[in-house]
NULONU-482506 format. One line per 10 residues: their letters; for each residue z, y, x of C-alpha. Coordinates in steps of 0.5 Angstrom, whole numbers, plus 500, padded with zeros to 3 digits. Layout:
REM residues N
a = Z/Y/X; ...
REM end
This chain:
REM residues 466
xxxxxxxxxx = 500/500/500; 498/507/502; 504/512/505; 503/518/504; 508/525/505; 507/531/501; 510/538/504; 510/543/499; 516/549/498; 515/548/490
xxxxxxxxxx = 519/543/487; 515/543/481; 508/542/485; 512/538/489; 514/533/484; 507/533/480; 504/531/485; 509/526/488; 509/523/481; 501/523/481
xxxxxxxxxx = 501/519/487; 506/514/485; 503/513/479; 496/512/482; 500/506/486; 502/509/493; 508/510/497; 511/517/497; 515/521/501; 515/529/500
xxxxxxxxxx = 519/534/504; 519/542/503; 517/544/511; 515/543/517; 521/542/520; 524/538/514; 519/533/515; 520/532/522; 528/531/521; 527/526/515
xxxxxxxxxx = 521/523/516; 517/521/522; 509/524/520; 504/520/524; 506/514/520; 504/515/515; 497/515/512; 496/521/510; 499/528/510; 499/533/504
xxxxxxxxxx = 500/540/506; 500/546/503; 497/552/507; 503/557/507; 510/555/508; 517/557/510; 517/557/517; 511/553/521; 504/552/516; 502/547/514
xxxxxxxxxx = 496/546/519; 502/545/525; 502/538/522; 495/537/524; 498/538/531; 504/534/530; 501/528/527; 495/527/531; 494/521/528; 495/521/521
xxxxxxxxxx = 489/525/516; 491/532/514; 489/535/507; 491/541/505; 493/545/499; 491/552/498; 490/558/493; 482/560/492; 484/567/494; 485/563/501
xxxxxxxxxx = 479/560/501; 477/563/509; 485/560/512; 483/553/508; 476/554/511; 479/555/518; 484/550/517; 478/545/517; 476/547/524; 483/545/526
xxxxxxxxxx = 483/539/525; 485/538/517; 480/533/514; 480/537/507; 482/542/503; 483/542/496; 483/550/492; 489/550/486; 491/550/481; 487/543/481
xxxxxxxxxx = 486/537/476; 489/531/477; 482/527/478; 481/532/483; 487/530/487; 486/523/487; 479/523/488; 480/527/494; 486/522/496; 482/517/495
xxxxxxxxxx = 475/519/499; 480/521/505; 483/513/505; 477/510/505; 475/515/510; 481/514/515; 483/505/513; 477/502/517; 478/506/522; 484/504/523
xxxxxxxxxx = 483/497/521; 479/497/527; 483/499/532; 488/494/530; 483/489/531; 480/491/539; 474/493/536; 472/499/540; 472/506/537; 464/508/535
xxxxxxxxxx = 464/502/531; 461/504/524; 466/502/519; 464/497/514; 467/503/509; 461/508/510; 456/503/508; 452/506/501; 453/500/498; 461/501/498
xxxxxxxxxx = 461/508/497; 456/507/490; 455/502/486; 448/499/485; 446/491/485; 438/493/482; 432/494/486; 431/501/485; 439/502/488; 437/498/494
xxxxxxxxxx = 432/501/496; 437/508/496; 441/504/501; 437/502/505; 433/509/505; 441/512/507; 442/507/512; 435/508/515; 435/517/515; 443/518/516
xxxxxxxxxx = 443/516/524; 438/522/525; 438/530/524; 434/529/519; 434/536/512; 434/530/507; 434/533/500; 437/529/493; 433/528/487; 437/526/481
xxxxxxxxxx = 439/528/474; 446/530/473; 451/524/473; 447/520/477; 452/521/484; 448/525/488; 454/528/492; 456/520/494; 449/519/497; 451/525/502
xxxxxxxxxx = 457/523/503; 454/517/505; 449/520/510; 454/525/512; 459/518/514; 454/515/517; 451/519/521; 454/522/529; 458/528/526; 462/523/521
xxxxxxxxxx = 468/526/524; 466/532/523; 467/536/516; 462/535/510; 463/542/506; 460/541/499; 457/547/495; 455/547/488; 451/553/488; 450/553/481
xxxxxxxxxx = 458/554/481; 459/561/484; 458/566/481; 450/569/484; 453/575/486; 458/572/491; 455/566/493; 452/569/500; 458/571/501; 461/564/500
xxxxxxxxxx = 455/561/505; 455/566/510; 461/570/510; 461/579/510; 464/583/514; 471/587/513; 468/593/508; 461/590/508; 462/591/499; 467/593/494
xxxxxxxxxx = 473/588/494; 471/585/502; 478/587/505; 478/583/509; 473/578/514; 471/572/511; 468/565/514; 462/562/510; 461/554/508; 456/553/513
xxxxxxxxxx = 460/556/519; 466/552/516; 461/546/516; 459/547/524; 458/541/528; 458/537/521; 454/537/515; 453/542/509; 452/539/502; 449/544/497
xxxxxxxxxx = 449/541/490; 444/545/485; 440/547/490; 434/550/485; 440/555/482; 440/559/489; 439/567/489; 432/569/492; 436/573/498; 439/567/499
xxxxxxxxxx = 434/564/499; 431/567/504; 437/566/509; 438/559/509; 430/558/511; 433/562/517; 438/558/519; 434/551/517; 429/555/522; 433/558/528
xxxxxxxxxx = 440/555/527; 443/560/526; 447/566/521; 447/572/520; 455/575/515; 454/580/510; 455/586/513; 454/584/520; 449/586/526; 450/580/529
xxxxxxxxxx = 448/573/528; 450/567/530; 448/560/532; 451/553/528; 449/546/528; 449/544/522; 445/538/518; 443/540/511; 443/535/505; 440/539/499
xxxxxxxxxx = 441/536/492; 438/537/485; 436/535/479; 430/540/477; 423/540/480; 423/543/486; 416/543/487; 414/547/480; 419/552/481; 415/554/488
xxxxxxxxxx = 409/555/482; 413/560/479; 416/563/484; 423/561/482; 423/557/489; 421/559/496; 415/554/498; 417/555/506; 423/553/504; 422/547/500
xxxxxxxxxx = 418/543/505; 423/545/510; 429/543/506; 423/536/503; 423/533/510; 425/527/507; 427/525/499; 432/521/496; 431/519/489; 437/517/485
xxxxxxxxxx = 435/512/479; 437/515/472; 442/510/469; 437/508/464; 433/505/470; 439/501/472; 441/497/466; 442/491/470; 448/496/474; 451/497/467
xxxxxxxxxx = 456/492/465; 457/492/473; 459/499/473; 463/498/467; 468/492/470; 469/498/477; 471/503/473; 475/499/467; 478/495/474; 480/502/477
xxxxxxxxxx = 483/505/470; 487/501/469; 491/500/475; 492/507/475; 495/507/468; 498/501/468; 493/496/464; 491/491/469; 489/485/465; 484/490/460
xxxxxxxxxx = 477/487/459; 471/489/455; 469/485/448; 461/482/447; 460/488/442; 463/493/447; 458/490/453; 452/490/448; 454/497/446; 454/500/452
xxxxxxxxxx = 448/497/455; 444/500/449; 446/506/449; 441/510/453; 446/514/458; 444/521/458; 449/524/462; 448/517/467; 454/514/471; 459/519/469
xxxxxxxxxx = 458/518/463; 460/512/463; 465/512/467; 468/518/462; 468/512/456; 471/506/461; 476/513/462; 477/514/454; 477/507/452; 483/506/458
xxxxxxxxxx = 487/511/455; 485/509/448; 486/502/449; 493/498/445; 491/491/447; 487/488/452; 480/489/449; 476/494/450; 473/495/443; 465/499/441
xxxxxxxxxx = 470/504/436; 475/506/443; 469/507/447; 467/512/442; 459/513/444; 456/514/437; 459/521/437; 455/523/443; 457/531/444; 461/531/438
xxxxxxxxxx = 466/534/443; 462/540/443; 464/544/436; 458/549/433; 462/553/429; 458/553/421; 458/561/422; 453/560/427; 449/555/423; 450/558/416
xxxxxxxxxx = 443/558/412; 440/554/416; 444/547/413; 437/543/412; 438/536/414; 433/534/421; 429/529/419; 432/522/420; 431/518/427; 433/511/429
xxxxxxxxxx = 439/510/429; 445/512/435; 441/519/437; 440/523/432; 446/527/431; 445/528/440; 437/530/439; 439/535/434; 445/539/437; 441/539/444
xxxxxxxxxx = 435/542/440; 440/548/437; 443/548/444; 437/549/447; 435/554/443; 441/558/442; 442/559/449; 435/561/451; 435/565/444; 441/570/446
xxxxxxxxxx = 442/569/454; 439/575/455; 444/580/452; 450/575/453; 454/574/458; 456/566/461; 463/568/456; 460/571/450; 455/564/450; 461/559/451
xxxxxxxxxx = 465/563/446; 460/563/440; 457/556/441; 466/554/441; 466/550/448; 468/552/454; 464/555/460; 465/549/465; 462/545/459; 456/550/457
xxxxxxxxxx = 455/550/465; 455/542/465; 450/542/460; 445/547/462; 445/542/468; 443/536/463; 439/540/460; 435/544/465; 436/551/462; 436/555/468
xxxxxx = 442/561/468; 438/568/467; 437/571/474; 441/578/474; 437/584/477; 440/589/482
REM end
C-alpha cells in the first residue's frame, strides 16, 4: 500500500485531504510544516510527499531537498501560479491549483505513483536506471485491446523515442491527454515536467501571457513578472490540448519557438531560447481551419509532422464491456464495493449506445451507477444512459412558443439530437452580444458545461476583437 504525507497548516485542508486519500486506500501521515514532518516522520520513506506552497517556516518546496527521493507534488492558489511553475523547476513532479475537486486529486496522485513505482521496482531488483519501466508503455496507460487501438500504441511506442512535434486527433473524451503523457514517459525527457495546457480554458485575453509570461508593468494588472507554460516545460515536453482554439497572435508566437526554440515574455526586448518537445491535440479540422483563415498554415504543417488519430469509441465496440470492467473495478475499490458486476441487460445497454462523449462518458455512468448501486449488480436503470444531456436543463421561457414536437427518431437518440440542435442554434444565434456567462445562465447550465459541449459540438467560442 502507498505511504503517502501530507504537509499543510490548514486543518481543514489537511483533513479533507488525509480523509480523501484513506478512502482511496492509501496510507497516510500528515503534518502542519516542515520541521513538524522531519521530527515525526522520516520524509524520504514515504512514496509521496503532498506539500503545500506556503508554510509556517520553511516552504513546502524544501521537501524536495529534504527528501530527494521521494516524489514532491505541490498545492497552490491559481494566483500563485508563476511560484508552482518555479517550484517545477526545483524538482516538484507536479502542481495541483486550489480549490480542486476530489477526482483532480487523485487522478494527480494516481499518475504520479504510476510514474514513480516502477522506478522503484527496478531499483530493488538491480536493474539499471534508464531501464524503461513497464508503466510507461500506452497499453498500461490507455486501455485498447482492438485493432485501431493497437496500431495507436505502436505508433506511440515508435515516434516517443525521437524529438518529433506530434499533433493528436480525436474527439473530445477519446483520451488525447493519455496518448501525450504516453510520449512525454517514454521519451528521454520522462524525467522532466510534462505541462499541459487547455487552450480553450484560458481566457483569450490571458492565454499569452500563460504561454510566455510578461514583464512587470507590460499590462493593467501585470504586477509582478510571471514565468510562462512553455518555459516551465523547459527540457521536457509541452502539451497543448484544443490547439484549434488558439488566438491569431498567439499563433504566431508559437511558430516561432516551434522554428527557433525560443520566446519572447510579453512586455520584453528580449528572447530566450527553451527546448521544449511540442505535443498539440484537437478534436477540430486543423486543415479546413488554414482554409478559412482560422488557423496558421505555416503552423499546421509545422505542428503536423507526425499525427496520431485516436478512434472514437464507437469505432471500438470490442474495447467497450473492457473498459466497463477497468472502471467498475476501480470505482468500486475506491467507494467500498468491490464485489460489484454489470448485469447481461446493462452489458447489451452499453454496447449499444452509441457514446457521443466517448471514454469519459462512459466512465462517468460506471461512476454514477457506482454510487447508485444498493446490490452487487449494476443495472441498465442505474446506468441512466437514455437520458443523455437531461443534466443540462432548458428553462421553458426559452422555448416558449415553439413547443412542437421533433419529428420521432429511433429510439435512444431522439431527445439528444433535439437538444443538441437547440443548443447549436442557441448559441450561435446569441454569441455574438452575450457573454460566456450570460450564455450559460440563460441555457441554466454551468460555464464548464457550455464549454464542454461547445467542445463536442465543435462550436468555436466567437473571437474577440481588440
Amino acid at each position: 500500500m502507498p505511504r503517502i504525507l501530507i504537509v499543510e497548516d490548514e486543518d481543514i485542508i489537511r483533513s479533507a485531504v488525509r480523509k480523501l486519500l484513506q478512502h482511496a486506500g492509501y496510507e497516510v501521515a500528515d503534518a502542519r510544516s516542515v520541521e513538524e514532518a522531519e521530527q515525526n516522520h522520516e520524509p524520504d520513506q514515504f512514496d509521496l510527499i503532498i506539500s503545500d506552497l506556503r508554510l509556517p517556516g520553511a516552504a513546502g518546496t524544501e521537501l524536495i531537498n529534504r527528501a530527494p527521493n521521494t516524489p514532491v507534488l505541490i498545492m497552490t492558489s491559481y494566483a500563485s501560479l508563476r511560484s508552482a511553475v518555479d517550484s517545477m523547476k526545483m524538482g516538484a513532479v507536479e502542481y495541483i491549483a486550489k480549490p480542486f475537486d476530489h477526482d483532480e486529486m487523485l487522478a494527480a496522485v494516481e499518475n504520479i505513483l504510476a510514474r514513480q513505482g516502477p522506478a522503484d521496482a527496478d531499483s530493488e531488483n538491480g536493474k539499471g536506471a534508464g531501464d524503461k519501466p513497464q508503466e510507461s508503455d500506452p497499453a498500461n496507460i490507455m486501455f485498447g485491446q482492438c485493432e485501431a487501438m493497437q496500431k495507436v500504441f505502436t505508433l506511440i511506442r515508435k515516434v516517443a523515442p525521437t524529438e518529433t512535434t506530434v499533433l493528436i486527433q480525436g474527439e473530445s473524451g477519446t483520451g488525447k491527454e493519455l496518448a501525450a503523457r504516453a510520449l512525454h514517459l517514454l521519451s528521454p525527457r520522462a524525467s522532466k515536467p510534462l505541462i499541459s495546457v487547455n487552450c480553450a480554458a484560458i481566457p483569450e485575453s490571458l492565454i499569452e501571457s500563460e504561454l510566455f509570461g510578461h514583464e512587470k508593468g507590460a499590462f493593467t494588472g501585470a504586477v509582478s513578472a510571471r514565468t510562462g507554460l512553455i518555459e516551465a516545460a523547459d527540457g521536457g515536453s509541452l502539451f497543448l490540448d484544443e490547439i484549434g482554439e488558439l488566438p491569431a497572435e498567439a499563433q504566431a508566437r508559437l511558430l516561432r519557438v516551434l522554428q527557433e526554440n525560443e520566446i519572447r515574455k510579453v512586455g520584453s526586448t528580449q528572447s530566450r531560447k527553451v527546448n521544449v518537445r511540442m505535443i498539440a491535440a484537437t478534436h477540430r479540422n486543423l486543415k479546413a481551419m488554414t482554409r478559412t483563415g482560422e488557423f496558421r498554415e505555416d503552423l499546421y504543417y509545422r505542428l503536423n509532422v507526425m499525427q496520431i488519430r485516436i478512434p472514437p469509441l464507437r469505432e471500438r465496440r470490442s474495447d467497450i464491456l473492457g473498459l466497463a470492467r477497468k472502471f467498475l473495478k476501480r470505482q468500486g475499490e475506491k467507494m467500498g464495493k468491490p464485489n460489484l458486476n454489470l448485469s447481461p441487460e446493462a452489458m447489451r445497454v452499453l454496447e449499444r449506445h452509441r457514446w457521443p462523449g466517448n471514454v469519459r462518458e462512459l466512465e462517468n455512468a460506471i461512476e454514477r451507477a457506482t454510487i447508485l448501486c444498493d446490490e452487487d449488480v449494476i443495472t441498465p436503470f442505474l446506468l441512466d444512459l437514455d437520458s443523455e444531456g437531461g443534466d443540462e436543463h432548458i428553462p421553458e421561457t426559452l422555448v416558449e412558443g415553439n413547443n412542437e414536437q421533433p419529428p420521432s427518431r429511433d429510439a435512444d437518440s431522439a431527445s439528444d439530437l433535439s437538444l443538441e440542435d437547440y443548443f447549436q442554434h442557441f448559441v450561435l444565434e446569441n454569441q455574438d452580444r452575450m457573454s460566456e456567462t450570460e450564455l450559460a445562465q440563460k441555457l441554466g447550465i454551468s460555464r464548464k458545461s457550455l464549454w464542454e459541449r461547445r467542445q463536442r459540438l465543435g462550436i468555436p467560442r466567437k473571437k474577440t476583437s481588440n
